[in-house]
N, C-alpha and C positions, 0 to 999 in steps of 0.2 A: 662248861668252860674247859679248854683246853688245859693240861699242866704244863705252868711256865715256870721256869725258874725266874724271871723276874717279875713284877708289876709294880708300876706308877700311877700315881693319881695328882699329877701337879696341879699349882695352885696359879699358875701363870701360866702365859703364851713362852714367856723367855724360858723358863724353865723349863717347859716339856722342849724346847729344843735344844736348848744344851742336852738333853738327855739323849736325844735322837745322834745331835752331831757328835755324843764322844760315846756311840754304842758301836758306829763304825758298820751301820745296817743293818744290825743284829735283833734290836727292839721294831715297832713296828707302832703307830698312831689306833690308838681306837677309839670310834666314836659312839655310832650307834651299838657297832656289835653283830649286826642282821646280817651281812656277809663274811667277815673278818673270822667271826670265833665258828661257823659252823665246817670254813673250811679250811680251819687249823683245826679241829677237832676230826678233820674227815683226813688228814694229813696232806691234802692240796698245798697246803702253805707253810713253811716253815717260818719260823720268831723263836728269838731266843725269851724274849717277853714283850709288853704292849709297854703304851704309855697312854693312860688314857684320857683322854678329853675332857671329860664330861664335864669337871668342873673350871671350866673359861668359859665363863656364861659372856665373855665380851665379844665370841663368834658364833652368838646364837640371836638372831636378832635380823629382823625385816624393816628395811628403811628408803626414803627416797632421798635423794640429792641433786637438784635442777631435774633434768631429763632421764637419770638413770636409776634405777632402781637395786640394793645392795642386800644381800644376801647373806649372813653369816655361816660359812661351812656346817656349826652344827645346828642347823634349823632344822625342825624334825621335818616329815611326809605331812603328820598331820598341824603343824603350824602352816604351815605353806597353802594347804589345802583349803585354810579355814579363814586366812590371811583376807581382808577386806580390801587391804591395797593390793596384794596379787589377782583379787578376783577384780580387781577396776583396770590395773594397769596392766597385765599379762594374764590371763585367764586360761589359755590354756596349758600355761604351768601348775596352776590349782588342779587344773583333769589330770594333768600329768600325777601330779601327786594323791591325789585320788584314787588311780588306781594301781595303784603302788601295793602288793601282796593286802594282808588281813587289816584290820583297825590296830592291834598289836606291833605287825612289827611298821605302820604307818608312825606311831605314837615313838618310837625307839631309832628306824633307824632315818638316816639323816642327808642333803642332798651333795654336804661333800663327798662323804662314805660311798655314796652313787655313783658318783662322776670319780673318784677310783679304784672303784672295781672294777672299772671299764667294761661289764659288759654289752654284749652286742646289743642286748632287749632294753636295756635302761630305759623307764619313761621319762623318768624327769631328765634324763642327759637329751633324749629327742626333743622336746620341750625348749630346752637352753642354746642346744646347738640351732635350732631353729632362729632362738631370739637370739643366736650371735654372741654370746654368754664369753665372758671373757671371767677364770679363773685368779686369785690370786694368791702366791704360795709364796710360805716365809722360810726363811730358814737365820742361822745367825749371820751368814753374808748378806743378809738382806731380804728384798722383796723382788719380784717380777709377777707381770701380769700375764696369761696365754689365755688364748681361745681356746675355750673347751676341745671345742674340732679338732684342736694341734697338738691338746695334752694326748689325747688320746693317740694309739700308737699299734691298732690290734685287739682282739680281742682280748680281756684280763690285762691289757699290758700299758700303761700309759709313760710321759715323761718326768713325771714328777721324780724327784731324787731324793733316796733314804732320808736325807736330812731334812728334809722340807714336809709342812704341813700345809695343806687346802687351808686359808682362813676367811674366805670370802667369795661370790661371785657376783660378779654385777651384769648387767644388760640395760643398755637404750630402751626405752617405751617406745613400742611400736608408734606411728601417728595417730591421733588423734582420730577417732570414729572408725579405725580398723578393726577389724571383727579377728576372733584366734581362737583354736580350737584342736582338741587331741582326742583320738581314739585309738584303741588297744583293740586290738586282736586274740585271744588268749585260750588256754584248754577248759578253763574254768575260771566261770565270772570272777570271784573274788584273789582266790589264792594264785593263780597261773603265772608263770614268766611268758612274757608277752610273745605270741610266733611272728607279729606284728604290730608296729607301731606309726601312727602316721602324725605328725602335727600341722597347722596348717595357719598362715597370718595372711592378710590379703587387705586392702583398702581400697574403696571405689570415691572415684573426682569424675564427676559432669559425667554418671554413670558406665564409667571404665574401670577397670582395676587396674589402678597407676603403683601399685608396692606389692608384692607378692616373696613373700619366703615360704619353703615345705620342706620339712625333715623327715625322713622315714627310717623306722629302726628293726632290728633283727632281720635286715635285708645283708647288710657287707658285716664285716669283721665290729664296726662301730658305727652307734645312729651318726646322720650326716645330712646337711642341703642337698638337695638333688636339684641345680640349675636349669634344670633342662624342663621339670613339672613349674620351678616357680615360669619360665619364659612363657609355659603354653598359656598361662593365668595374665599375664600382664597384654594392656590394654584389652582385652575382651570385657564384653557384658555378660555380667553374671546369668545364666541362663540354662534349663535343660540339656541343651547342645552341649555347653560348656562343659556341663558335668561329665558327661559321655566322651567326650574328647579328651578331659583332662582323666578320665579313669583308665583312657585306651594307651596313654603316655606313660602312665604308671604301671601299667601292667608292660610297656616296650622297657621302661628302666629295669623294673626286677627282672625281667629274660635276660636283659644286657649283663647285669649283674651277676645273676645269679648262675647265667650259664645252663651245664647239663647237672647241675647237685639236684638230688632224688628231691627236694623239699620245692623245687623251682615252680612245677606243675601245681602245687598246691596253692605257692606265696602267688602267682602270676596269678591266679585267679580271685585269689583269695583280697590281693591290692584293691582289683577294681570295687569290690565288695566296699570295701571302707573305704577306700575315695570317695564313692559317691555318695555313703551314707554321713562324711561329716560335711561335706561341700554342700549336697543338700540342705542340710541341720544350718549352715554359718547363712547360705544365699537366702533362705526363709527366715530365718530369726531378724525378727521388727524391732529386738529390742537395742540399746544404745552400746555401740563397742569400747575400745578404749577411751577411757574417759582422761 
């Protein structure tokens, strides 16, 4: 642990932010811990102290309401992952969180803490931006809601404001019989930050794929849709072809993107690799999608 001169452990949501709003940006939210304290202790980050989370167990919790599904900011890696309603209603957020660093820091750190640290490899923020995730941050002026995609601002850099805590994220259920699916790219199976990340949602009517979203991450500054992979998906029949067509698209996005950066040659080749191997994985799986 870093040395702070201060530390909080409030017993409410209002109180940890009265704390935030009269520190004047000084103090600093802590949740899991898994990003926050290793890089104030590497001095990346400066806090004059935290305020920490852990105990408001009332944004720690997984729920549905009609059509959308709610997410309490401190939900760990491994709640999510293990979650029965994430593995029915969005499934490739459970991979997401899956493969999220050790069992360790799955069990500790959390998917608000993810989505602001902003960085560029986050699984579970690829996962969310996919499902269109929309954020919700309190502060004592109130509440507002953003889309992940919008908090985000850069690498490391989002919009969230000193005063304001993450306390929730929710997303729409894909449709009904849509199939979803994430894979990671990384140095080493377990531990790695991802060199690549793909997620991928798609639904077929009278054997066409009529819904299509795909997020790809550690490609720009922050995971993101890429319009242009979900277009080549919609109305096509799932097929061989398809695969090959949609892996030659994703490897024309990362050149686009990615430009002459030394890592380009690798990522450009490296997309096709995992496009075809989770499209493959979603077009043969016989089993039942969103339920």
């Amino acid at each position: 642990m870093p040395d702070l001169s201060e530390y909080y452990q409030p017993q409410s949501l209002t109180t940890a932010l009265e704390l935030l709003a009269k520190s004047g940006g000084k103090l600093r939210p802590l949740a899991g811990g898994t990003d926050i304290v290793p890089a104030m202790s590497k001095g990346e980050l400066k806090a004059d102290g935290l305020v920490d989370l852990s105990k408001l167990p009332d944004i720690q919790r997984i729920s549905v309401d009609g059509n959308e599904v709610k997410i309490g900011s401190l939900t760990t890696f491994t709640q999510i992952e293990t979650s029965p309603l994430i593995r029915a209603k969005a499934s490739l957020l459970a991979e997401a969180a899956a493969a999220v660093g050790s069992p360790q820091i799955r069990n500790l750190g959390t998917i608000g803490g993810n989505i602001a640290n902003a960085s560029p490899a986050a699984d579970t923020v690829t996962a969310l931006v996919t499902l269109d995730a929309k954020a919700r941050l309190d502060s004592l002026k109130g509440s507002r809601r953003v889309l992940v995609s919008e908090l985000l601002c850069g690498a490391g850099k989002t919009n969230i404001h000193p005063q304001e805590i993450i306390t929730e994220i929710n997303f729409k259920i894909p449709p009904p019989g849509s199939k979803t699916g994430f894979i990671k790219l990384g140095r080493r199976k377990a531990l790695a930050i991802a060199r690549m990340n793909l997620a991928i949602i798609f639904n077929v009517k009278e054997e066409r794929i009529s819904f299509a979203r795909v997020g790809l991450g550690a490609v720009g500054p922050n995971p993101r849709r890429y319009v242009v992979l979900e277009n080549s998906l919609l109305g096509q029949t799932p097929s061989e072809v398809l695969i090959e067509k949609f892996a030659i698209e994703a490897e024309c996005e990362v050149t686009r993107v990615l430009g002459s950066r030394p890592s380009a040659v690798y990522k450009c080749e490296a997309v096709k690799g995992i496009a075809r191997d989770l499209l493959t994985k979603l077009f043969l799986d016989s089993g039942q999608g969103v339920v």
